[in-house]
C-alpha positions in Angstrom: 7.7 -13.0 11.8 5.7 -12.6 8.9 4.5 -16.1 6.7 2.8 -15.6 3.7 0.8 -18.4 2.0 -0.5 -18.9 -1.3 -3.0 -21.5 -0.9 -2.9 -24.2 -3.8 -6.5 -24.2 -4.5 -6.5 -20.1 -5.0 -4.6 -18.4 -8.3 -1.1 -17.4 -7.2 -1.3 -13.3 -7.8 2.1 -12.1 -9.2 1.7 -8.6 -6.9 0.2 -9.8 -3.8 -0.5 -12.5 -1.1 -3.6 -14.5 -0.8 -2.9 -14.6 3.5 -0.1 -13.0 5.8 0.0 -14.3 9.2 1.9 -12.1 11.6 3.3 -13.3 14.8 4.5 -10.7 17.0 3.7 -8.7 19.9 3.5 -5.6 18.0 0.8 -4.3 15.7 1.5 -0.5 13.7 -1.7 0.2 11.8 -0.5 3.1 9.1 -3.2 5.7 8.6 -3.9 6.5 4.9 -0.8 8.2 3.0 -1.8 10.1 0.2 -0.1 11.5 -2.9 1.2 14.9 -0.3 5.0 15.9 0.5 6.3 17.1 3.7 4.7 20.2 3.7 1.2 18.9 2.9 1.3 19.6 -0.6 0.2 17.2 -3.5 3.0 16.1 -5.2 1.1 15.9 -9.2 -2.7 15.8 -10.4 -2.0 12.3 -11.8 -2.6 8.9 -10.4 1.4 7.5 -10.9 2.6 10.7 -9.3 0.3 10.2 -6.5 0.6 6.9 -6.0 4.3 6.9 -6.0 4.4 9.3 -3.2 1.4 7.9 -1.2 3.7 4.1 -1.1 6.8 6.2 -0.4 4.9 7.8 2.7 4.2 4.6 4.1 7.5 3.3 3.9 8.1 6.4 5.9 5.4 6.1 8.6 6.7 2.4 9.0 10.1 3.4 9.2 9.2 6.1 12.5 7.5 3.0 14.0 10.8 0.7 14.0 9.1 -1.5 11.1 9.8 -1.7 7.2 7.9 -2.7 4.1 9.2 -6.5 4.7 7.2 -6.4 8.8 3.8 -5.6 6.6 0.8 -8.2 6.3 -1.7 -5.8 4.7 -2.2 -3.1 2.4 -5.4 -1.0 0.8 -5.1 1.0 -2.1 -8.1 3.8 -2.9 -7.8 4.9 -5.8 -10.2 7.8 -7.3 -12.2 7.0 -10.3 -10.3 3.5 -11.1 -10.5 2.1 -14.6 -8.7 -1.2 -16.0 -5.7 0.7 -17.0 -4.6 2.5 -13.6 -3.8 -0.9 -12.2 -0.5 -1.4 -14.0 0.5 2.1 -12.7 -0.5 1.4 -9.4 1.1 -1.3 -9.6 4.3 -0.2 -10.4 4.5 2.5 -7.8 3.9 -0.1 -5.2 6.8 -2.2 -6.5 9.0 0.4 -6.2 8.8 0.5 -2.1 7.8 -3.2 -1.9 10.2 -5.0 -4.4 9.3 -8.6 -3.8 7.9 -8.2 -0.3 4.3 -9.0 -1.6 1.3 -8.2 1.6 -2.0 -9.5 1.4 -3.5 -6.7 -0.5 -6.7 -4.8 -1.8 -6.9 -2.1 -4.5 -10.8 -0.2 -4.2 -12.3 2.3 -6.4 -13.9 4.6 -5.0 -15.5 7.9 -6.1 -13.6 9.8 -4.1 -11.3 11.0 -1.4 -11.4 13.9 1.7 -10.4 15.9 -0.7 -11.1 16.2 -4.6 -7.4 16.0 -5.7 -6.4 13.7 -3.9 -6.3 10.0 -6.4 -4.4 7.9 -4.6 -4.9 6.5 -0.7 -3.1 4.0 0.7 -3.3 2.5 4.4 -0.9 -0.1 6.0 -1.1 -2.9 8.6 2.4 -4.5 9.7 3.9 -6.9 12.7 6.5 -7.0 14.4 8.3 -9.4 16.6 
């Protein structure tokens, strides 16, 4: 069971959750999906592309561990050489796998990733019952 509390006294986010609490007695920690298909191969050179794809590969890696995008209490975002603007496109590819299922979350800018085209990284924590 997943609860997710937006504290009075802290601003109500319209994308996230200030604080999941999972109760459960399992934990699936989802490496870092990135902007690659099937095969390994990046998907675009653009941070929407990527980002769609990087969301869409967790709901993947949750799905192979029994659990969906609702069973998640955390996400982190990476995303390469961040400015103001990329967060409404981030954003929007994260809506599209979590609709209204809104995880604690955190979106980092960072310089880079393993690789230099990768732009996107996104990493999962979910519970289940």
């Amino acid at each position: 069971m997943i609860e997710r509390i937006n504290p009075a006294d802290l601003h109500r986010p319209p994308t996230y959750t200030q604080v999941t609490v999972g109760r459960g007695n399992r934990i699936i920690f989802v490496s870092g999906q990135l902007g690659v298909d099937t095969r390994g191969e990046i998907v675009a050179s653009d941070h929407a592309a990527q980002a769609r794809q990087a969301y869409a590969n967790v709901r993947t890696a949750l799905a192979a561990a029994g659990a969906g995008v609702a069973d998640v209490t955390k996400i982190t975002t990476f995303v390469v050489d961040y400015h103001q603007e990329l967060r409404s496109v981030v954003s929007a590819a994260r809506q599209e796998v979590f609709g209204e299922q809104l995880p604690a979350s955190t979106l980092v800018g960072v310089a880079s990733l393993a690789l230099p085209e990768y732009l996107i990284e996104v990493e999962a924590m979910a519970v289940l019952a």
